[in-house]
MIDOSE-1310 file (N, C-alpha, C; in nm, 2 decimals, decimal comma, always signed):
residues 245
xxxx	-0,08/+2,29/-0,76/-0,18/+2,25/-0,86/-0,31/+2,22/-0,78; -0,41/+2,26/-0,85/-0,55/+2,29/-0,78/-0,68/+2,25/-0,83; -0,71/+2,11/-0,78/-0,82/+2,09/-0,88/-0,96/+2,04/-0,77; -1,13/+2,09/-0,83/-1,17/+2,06/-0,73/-1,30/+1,90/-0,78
xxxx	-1,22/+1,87/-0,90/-1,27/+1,75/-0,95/-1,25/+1,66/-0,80; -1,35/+1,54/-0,76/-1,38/+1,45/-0,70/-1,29/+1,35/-0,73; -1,25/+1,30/-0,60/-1,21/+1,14/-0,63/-1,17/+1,06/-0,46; -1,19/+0,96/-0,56/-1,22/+0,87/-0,47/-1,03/+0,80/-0,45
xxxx	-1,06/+0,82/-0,30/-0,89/+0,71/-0,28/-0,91/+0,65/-0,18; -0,89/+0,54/-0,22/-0,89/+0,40/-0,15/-0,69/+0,36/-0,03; -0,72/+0,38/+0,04/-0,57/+0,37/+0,15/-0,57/+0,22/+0,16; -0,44/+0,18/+0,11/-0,45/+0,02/+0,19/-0,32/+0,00/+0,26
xxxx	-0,31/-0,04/+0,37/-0,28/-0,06/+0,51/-0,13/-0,14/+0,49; -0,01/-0,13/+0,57/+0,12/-0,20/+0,53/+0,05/-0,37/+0,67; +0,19/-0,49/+0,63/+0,17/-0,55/+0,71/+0,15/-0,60/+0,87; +0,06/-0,67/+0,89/+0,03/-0,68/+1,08/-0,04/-0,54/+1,08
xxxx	-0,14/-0,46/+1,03/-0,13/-0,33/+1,05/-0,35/-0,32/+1,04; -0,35/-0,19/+1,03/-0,49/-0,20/+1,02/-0,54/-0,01/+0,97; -0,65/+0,04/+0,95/-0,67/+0,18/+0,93/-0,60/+0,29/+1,02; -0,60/+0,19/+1,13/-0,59/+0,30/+1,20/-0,45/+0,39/+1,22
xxxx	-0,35/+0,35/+1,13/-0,21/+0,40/+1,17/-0,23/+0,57/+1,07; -0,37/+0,53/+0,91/-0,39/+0,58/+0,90/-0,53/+0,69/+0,92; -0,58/+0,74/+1,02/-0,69/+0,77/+1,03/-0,70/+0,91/+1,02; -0,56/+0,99/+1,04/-0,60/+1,13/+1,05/-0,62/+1,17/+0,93
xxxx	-0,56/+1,06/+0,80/-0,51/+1,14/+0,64/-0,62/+1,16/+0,60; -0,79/+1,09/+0,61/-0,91/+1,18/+0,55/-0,96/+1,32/+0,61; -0,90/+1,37/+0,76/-0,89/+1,52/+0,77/-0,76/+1,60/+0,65; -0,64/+1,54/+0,66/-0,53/+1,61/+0,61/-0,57/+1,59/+0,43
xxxx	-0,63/+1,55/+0,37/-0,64/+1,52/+0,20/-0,75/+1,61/+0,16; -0,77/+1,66/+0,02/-0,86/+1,76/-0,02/-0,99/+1,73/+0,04; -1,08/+1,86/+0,10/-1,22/+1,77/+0,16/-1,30/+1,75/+0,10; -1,31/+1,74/-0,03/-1,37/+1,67/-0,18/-1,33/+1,57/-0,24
xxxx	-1,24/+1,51/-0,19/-1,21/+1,37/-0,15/-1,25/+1,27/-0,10; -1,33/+1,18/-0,13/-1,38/+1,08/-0,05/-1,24/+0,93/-0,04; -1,19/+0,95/+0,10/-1,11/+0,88/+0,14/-1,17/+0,78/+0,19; -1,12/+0,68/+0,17/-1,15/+0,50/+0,22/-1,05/+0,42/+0,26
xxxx	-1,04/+0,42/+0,40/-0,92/+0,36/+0,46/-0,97/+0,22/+0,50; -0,90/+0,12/+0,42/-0,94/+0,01/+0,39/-0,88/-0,10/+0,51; -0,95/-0,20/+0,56/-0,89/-0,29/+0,67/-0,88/-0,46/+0,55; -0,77/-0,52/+0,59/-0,77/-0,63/+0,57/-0,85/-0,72/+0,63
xxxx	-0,92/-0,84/+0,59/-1,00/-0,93/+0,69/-0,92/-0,99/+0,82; -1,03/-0,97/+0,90/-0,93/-1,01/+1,03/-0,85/-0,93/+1,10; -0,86/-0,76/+1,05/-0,84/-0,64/+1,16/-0,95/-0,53/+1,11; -0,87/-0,44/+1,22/-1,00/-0,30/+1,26/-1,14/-0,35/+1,24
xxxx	-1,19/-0,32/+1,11/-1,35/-0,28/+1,14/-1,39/-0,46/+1,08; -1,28/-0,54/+1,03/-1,31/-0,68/+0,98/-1,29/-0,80/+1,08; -1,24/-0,78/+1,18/-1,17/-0,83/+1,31/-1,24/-0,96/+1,25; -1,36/-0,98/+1,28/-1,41/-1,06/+1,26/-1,43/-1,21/+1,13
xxxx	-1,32/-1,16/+1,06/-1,33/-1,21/+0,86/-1,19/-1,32/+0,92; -1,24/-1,38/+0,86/-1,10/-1,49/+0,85/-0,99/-1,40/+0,80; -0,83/-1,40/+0,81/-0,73/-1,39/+0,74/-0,74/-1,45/+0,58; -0,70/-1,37/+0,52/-0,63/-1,40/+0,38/-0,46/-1,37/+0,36
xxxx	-0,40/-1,51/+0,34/-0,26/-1,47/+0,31/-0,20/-1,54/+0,14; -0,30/-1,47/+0,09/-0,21/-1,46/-0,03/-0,27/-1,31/-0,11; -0,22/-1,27/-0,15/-0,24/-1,10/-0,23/-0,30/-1,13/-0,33; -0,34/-1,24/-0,43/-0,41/-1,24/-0,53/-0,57/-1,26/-0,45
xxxx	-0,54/-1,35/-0,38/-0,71/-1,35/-0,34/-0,74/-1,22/-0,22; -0,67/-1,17/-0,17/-0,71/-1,03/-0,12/-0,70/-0,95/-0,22; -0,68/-0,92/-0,31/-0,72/-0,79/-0,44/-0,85/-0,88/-0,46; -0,88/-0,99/-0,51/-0,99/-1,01/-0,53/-1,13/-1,00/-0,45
xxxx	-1,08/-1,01/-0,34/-1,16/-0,95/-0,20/-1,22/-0,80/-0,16; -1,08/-0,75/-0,19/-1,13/-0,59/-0,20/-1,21/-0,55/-0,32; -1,19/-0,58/-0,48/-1,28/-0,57/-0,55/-1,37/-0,62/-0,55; -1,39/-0,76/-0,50/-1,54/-0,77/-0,50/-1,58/-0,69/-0,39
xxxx	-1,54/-0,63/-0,26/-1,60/-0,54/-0,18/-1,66/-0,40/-0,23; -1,56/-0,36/-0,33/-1,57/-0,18/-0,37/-1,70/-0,21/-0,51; -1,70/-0,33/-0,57/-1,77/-0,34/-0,69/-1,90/-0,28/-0,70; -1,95/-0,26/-0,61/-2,10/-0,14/-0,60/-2,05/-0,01/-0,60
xxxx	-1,95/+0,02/-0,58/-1,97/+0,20/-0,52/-2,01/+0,27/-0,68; -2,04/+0,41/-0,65/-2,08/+0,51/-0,77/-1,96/+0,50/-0,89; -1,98/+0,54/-1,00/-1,93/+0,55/-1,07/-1,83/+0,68/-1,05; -1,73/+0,73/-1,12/-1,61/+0,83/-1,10/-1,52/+0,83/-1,10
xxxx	-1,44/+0,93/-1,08/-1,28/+0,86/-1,09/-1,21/+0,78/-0,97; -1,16/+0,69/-0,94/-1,05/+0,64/-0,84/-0,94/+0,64/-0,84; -0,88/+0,62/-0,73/-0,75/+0,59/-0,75/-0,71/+0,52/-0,62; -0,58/+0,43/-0,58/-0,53/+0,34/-0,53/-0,40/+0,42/-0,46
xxxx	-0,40/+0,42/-0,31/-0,27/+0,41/-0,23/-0,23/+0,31/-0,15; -0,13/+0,28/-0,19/-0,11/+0,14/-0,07/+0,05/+0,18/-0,01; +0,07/+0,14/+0,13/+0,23/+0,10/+0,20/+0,26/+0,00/+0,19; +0,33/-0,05/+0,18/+0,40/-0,15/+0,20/+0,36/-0,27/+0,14
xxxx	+0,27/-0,37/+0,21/+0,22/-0,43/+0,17/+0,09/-0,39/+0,09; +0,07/-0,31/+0,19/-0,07/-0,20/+0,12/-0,04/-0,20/-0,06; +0,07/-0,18/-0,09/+0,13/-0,08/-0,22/+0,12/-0,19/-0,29; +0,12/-0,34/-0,25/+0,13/-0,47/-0,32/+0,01/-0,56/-0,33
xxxx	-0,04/-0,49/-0,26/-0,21/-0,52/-0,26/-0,27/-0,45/-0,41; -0,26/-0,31/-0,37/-0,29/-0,21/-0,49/-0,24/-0,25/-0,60; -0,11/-0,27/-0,65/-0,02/-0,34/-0,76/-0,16/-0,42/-0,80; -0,18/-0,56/-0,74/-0,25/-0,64/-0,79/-0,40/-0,62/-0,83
xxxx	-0,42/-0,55/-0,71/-0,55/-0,51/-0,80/-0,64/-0,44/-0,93; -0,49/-0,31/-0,95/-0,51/-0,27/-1,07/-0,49/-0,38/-1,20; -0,35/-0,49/-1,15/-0,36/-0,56/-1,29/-0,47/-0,66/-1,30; -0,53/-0,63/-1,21/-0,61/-0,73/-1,24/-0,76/-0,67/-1,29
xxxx	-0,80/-0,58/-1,24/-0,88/-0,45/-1,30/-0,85/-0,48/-1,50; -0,71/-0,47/-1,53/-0,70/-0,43/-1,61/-0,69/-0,56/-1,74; -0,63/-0,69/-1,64/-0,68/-0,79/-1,73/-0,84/-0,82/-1,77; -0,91/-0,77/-1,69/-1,06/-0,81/-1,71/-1,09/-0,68/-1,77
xxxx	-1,04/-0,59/-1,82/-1,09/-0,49/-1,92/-1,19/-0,37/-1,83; -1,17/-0,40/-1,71/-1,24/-0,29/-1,66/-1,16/-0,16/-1,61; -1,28/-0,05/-1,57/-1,24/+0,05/-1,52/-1,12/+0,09/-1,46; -1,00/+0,15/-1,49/-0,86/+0,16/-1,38/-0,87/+0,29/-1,31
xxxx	-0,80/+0,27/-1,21/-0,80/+0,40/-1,09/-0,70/+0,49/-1,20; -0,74/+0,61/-1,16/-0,65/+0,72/-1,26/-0,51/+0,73/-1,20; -0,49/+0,76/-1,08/-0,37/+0,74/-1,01/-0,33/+0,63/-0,96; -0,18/+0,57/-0,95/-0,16/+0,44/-0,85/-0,04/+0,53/-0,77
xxxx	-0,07/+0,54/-0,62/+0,06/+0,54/-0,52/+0,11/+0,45/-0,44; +0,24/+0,43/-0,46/+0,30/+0,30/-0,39/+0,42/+0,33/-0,30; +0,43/+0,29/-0,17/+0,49/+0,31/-0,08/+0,59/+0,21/+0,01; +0,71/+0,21/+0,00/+0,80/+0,19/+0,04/+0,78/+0,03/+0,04
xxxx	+0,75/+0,01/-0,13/+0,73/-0,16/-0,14/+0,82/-0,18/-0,29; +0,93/-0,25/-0,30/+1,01/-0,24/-0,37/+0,93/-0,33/-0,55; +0,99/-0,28/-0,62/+0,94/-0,32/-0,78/+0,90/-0,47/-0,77; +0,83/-0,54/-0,85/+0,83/-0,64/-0,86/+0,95/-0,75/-0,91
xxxx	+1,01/-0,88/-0,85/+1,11/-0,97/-0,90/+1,04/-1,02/-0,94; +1,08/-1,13/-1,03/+1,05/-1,28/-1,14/+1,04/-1,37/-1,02; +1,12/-1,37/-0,96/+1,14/-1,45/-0,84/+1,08/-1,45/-0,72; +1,00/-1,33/-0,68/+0,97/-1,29/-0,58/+1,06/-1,21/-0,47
xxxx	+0,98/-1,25/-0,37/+1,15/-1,17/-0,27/+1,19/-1,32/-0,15; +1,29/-1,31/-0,15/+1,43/-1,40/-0,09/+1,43/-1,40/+0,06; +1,35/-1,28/+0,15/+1,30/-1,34/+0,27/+1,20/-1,42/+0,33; +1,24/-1,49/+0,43/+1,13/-1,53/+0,50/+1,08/-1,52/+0,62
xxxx	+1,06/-1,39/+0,64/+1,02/-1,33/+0,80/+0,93/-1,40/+0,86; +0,82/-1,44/+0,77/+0,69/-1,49/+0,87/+0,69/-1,64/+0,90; +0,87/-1,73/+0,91/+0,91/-1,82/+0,97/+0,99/-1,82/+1,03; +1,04/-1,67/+1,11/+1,15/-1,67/+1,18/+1,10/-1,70/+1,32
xxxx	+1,18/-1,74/+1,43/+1,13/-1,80/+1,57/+1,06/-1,61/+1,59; +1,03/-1,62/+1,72/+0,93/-1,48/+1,76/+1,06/-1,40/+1,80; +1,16/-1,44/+1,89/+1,23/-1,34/+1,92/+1,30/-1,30/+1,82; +1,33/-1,33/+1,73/+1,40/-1,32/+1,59/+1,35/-1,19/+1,45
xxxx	+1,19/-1,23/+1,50/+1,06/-1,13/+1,43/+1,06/-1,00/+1,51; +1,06/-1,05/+1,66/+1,03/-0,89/+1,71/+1,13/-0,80/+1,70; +1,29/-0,84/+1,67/+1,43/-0,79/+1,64/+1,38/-0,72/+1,55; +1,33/-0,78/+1,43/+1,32/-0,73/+1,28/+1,19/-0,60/+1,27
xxxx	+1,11/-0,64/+1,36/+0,97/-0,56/+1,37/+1,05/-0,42/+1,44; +1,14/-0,43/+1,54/+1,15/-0,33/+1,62/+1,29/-0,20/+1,53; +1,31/-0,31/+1,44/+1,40/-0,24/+1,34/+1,32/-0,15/+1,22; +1,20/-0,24/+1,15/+1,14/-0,17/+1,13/+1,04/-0,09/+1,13
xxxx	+1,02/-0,07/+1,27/+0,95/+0,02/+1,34/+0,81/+0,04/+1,24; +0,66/+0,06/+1,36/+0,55/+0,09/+1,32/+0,45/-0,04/+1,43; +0,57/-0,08/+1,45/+0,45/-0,17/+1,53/+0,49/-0,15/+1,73; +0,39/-0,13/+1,78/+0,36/-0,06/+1,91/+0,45/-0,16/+1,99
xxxx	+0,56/-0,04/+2,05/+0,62/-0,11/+2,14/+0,59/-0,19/+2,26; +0,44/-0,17/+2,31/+0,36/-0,24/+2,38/+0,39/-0,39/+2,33; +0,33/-0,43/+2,21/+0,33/-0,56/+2,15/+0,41/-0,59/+2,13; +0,59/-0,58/+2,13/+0,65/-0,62/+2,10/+0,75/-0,65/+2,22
xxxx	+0,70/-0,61/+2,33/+0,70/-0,63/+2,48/+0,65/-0,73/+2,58; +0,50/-0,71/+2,56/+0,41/-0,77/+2,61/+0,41/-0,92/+2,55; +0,41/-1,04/+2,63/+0,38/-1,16/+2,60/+0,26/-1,18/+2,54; +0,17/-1,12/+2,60/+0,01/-1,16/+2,58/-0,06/-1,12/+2,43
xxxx	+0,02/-0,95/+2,45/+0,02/-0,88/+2,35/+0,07/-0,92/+2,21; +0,20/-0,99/+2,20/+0,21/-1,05/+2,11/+0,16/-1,17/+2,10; +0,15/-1,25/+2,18/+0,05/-1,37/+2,11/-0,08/-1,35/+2,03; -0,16/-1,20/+2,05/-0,31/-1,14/+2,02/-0,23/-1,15/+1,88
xxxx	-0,09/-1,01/+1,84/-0,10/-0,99/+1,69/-0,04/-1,05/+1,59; +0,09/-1,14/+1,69/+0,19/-1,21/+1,64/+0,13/-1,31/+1,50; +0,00/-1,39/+1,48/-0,10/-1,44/+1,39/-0,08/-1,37/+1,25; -0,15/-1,24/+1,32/-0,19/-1,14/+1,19/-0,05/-1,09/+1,13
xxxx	+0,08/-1,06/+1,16/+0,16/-1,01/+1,17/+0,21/-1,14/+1,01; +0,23/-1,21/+1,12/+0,30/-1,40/+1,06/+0,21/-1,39/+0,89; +0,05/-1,34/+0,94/-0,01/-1,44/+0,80/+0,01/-1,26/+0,69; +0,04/-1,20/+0,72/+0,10/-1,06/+0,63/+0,20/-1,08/+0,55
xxxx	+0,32/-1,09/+0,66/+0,45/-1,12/+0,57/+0,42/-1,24/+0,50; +0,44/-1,37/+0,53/+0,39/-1,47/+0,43/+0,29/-1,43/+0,31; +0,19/-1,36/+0,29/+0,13/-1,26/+0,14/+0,20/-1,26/+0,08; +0,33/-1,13/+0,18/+0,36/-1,06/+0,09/+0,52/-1,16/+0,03
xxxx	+0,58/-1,22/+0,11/+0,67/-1,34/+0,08/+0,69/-1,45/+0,00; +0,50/-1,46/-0,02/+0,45/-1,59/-0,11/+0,39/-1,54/-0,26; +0,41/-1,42/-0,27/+0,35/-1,36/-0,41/+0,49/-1,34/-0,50; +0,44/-1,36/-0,62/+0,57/-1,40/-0,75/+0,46/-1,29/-0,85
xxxx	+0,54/-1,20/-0,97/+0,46/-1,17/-1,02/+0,41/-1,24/-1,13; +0,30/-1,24/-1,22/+0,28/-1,32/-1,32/+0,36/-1,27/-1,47; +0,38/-1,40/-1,53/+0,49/-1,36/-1,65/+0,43/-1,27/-1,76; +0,48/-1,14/-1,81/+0,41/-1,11/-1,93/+0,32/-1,02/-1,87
xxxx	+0,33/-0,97/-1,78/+0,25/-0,86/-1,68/+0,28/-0,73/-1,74; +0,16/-0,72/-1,82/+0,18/-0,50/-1,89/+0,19/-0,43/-1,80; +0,30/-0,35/-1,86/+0,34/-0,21/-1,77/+0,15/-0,15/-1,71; +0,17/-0,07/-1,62/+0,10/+0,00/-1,57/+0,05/+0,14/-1,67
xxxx	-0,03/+0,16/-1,69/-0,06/+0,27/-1,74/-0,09/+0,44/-1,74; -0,16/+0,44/-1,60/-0,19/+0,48/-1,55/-0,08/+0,61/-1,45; -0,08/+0,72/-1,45/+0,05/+0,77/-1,38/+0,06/+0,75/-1,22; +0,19/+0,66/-1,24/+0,25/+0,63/-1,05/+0,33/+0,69/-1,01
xxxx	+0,35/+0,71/-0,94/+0,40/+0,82/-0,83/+0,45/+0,67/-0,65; +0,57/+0,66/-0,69/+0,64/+0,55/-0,54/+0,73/+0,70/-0,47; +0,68/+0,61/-0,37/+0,75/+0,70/-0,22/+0,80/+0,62/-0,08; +0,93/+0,65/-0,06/+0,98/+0,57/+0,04/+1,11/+0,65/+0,12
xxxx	+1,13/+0,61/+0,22/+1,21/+0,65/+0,36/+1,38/+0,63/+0,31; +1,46/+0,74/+0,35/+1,59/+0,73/+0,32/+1,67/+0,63/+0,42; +1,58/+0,61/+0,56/+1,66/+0,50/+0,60/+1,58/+0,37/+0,64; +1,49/+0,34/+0,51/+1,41/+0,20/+0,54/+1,51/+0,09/+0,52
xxxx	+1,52/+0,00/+0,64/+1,59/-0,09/+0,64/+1,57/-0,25/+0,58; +1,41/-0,20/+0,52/+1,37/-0,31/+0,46/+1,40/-0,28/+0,28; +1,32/-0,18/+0,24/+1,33/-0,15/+0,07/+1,44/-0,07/+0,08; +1,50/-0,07/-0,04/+1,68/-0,01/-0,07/+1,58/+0,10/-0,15
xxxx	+1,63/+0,22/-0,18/+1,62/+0,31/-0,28/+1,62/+0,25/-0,43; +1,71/+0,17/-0,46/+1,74/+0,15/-0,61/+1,55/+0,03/-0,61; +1,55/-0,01/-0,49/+1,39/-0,09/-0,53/+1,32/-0,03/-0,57; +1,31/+0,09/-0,46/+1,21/+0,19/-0,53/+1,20/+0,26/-0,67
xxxx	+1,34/+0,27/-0,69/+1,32/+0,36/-0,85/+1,31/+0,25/-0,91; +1,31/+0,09/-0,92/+1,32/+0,03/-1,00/+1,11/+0,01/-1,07; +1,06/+0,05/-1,02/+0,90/+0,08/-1,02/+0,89/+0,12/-1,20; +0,97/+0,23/-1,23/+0,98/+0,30/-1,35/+0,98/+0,21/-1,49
xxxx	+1,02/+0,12/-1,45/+1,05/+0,02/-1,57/+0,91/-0,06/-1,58; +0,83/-0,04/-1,49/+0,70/-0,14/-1,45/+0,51/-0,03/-1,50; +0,62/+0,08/-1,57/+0,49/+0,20/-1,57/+0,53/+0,30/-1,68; +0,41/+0,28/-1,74/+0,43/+0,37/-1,90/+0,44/+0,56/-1,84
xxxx	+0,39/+0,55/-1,77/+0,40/+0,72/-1,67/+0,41/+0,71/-1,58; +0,54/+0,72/-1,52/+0,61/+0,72/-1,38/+0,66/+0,93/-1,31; +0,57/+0,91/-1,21/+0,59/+1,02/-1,18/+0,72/+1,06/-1,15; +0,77/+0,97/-1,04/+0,89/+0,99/-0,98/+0,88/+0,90/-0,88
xxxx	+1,04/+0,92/-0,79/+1,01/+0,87/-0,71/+1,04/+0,96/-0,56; +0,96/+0,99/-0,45/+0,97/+1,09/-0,39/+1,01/+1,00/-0,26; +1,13/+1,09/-0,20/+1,18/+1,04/-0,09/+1,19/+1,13/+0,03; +1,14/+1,06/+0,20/+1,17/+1,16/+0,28/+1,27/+1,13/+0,40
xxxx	+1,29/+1,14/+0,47/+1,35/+1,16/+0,60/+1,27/+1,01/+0,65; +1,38/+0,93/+0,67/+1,28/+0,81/+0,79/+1,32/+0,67/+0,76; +1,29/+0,60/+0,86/+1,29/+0,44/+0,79/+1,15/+0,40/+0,71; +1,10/+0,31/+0,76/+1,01/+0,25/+0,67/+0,86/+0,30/+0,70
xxxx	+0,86/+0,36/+0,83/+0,72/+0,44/+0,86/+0,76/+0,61/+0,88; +0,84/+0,64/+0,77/+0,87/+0,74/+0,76/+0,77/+0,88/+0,75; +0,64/+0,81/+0,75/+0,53/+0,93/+0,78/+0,48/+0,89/+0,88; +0,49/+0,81/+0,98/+0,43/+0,77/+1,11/+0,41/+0,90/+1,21
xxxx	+0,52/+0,97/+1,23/+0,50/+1,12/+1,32/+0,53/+1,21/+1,27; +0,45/+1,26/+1,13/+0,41/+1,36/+1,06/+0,37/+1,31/+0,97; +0,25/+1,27/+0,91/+0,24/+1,23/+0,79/+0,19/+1,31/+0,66; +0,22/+1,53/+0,70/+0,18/+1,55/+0,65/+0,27/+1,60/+0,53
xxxx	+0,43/+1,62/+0,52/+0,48/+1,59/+0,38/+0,44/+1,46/+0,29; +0,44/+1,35/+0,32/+0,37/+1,27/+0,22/+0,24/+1,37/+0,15; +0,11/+1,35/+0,29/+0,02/+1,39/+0,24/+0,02/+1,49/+0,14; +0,13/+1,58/+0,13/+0,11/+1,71/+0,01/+0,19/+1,65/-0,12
xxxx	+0,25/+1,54/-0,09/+0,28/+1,47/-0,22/+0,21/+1,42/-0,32; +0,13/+1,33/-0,19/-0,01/+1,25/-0,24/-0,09/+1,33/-0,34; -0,15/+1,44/-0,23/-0,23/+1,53/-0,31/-0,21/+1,62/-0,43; -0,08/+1,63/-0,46/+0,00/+1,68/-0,58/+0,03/+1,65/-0,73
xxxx	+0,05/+1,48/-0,65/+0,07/+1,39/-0,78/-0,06/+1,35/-0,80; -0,14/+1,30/-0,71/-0,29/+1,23/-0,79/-0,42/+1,33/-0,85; -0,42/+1,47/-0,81/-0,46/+1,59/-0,84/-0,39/+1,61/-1,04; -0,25/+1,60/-1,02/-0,20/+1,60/-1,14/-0,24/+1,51/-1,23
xxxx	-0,27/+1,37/-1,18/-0,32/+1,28/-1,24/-0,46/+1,26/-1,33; -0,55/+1,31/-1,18/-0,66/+1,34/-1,20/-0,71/+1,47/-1,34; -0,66/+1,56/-1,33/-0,66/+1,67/-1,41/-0,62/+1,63/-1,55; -0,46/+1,55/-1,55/-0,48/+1,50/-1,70/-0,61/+1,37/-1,73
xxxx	-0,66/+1,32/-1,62/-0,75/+1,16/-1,71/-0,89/+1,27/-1,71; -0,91/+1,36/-1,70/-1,08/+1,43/-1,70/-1,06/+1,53/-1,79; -0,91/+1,59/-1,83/-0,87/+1,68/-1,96/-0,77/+1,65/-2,01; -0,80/+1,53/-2,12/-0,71/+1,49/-2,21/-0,68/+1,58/-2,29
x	-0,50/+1,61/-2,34/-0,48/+1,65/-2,44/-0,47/+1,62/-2,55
């Protein structure tokens, strides 16, 4: 499918993490695409921004940041955390009655519980964290080596999981409307498969759910089957919200 309508996609980043894991996907995505590979405060291009560790007031962060750009279509990808970031920001887009991204992609971040989720990573002692980090792979074996090295990210790492540890969804939360498309690794040892399809129940147009080869950074050294995913489903997307039947 082939469309050369515009849009705008906003990438947001999994935990302890920053743009740069994604930086090659605005060569690999249509070049009529305006990609925006987004940093949390307090990495890559924000180094400098205090941390935020809770997801409702980072969606609110990022929206008040994008709230100037042009008018047109958007849409939302997020990993991991990234994917729970995005979650919130569309509902919340949508409680305030404004504009929604045409597409939502969510990645290897399991459905929402009532309850939230039942770990607590970002209070485990450090040798305990770097076990679990090194299991699920993405974060540079340097840092998880290095003393020093982890003292620099071990902070940002700690105040991530805690977000994403400390967020419950809100009760009475409308399905998604908008067509989603979730994607995740056959051997992530963090999200189970049945989490990921569990997304479906959470979305009035649920693409699918597309699975590849990998644990949890299962596009980390090739990320370009996602990428023809990405651009397949939100293209599809795109095409039906600019020619309604």
């Amino acid at each position: 499918m082939h469309s050369d309508q515009p849009l705008r996609l906003y990438v947001f980043h999994h935990a302890g993490g920053s743009h740069l894991l994604y930086r090659e996907w605005p060569a690999l995505l249509p070049a009529h695409w305006d990609v925006r590979l987004m940093d949390v405060p307090g990495r890559g291009r924000l180094a400098g921004r205090p941390q935020i560790d809770d997801a409702r007031e980072l969606a609110a962060f990022f929206l008040r940041s994008t709230a100037a750009e042009p008018s047109g279509p958007f849409a939302f990808f997020g990993h991991s955390m990234g994917a729970l970031v995005a979650y919130e920001m569309t509902q919340r887009l949508a409680a305030e009655g404004r504009e929604l991204p045409v597409w939502l992609g969510l990645s290897a971040r399991g459905a929402p519980r009532p309850q939230g989720e039942a770990t607590r990573r970002h209070t485990l002692p450090d040798e305990e964290l770097r076990l679990h980090l090194a299991a699920m792979g993405g974060t540079p074996v340097e840092v998880l080596r290095d003393a020093d090295l982890w003292e620099m990210f071990s902070p940002a790492i700690r105040n991530d999981l805690k977000l994403v540890e400390s967020w419950r969804p809100l009760p009475d939360t409308p399905k998604l409307t908008m067509p989603v498309a979730v994607y995740g690794g056959t051997q992530d040892v963090v999200v189970a498969p049945e989490r990921l399809a569990a997304w479906e129940s959470f979305a009035e147009r649920f693409q699918g759910l597309r699975m590849h080869e990998g644990g949890h950074f299962y596009f980390q050294t090739d990320p370009r089957p996602l990428i023809e995913k990405i651009t397949r489903d939100a293209t599809a997307a795109l095409t039906a919200a600019v020619s309604p039947s």
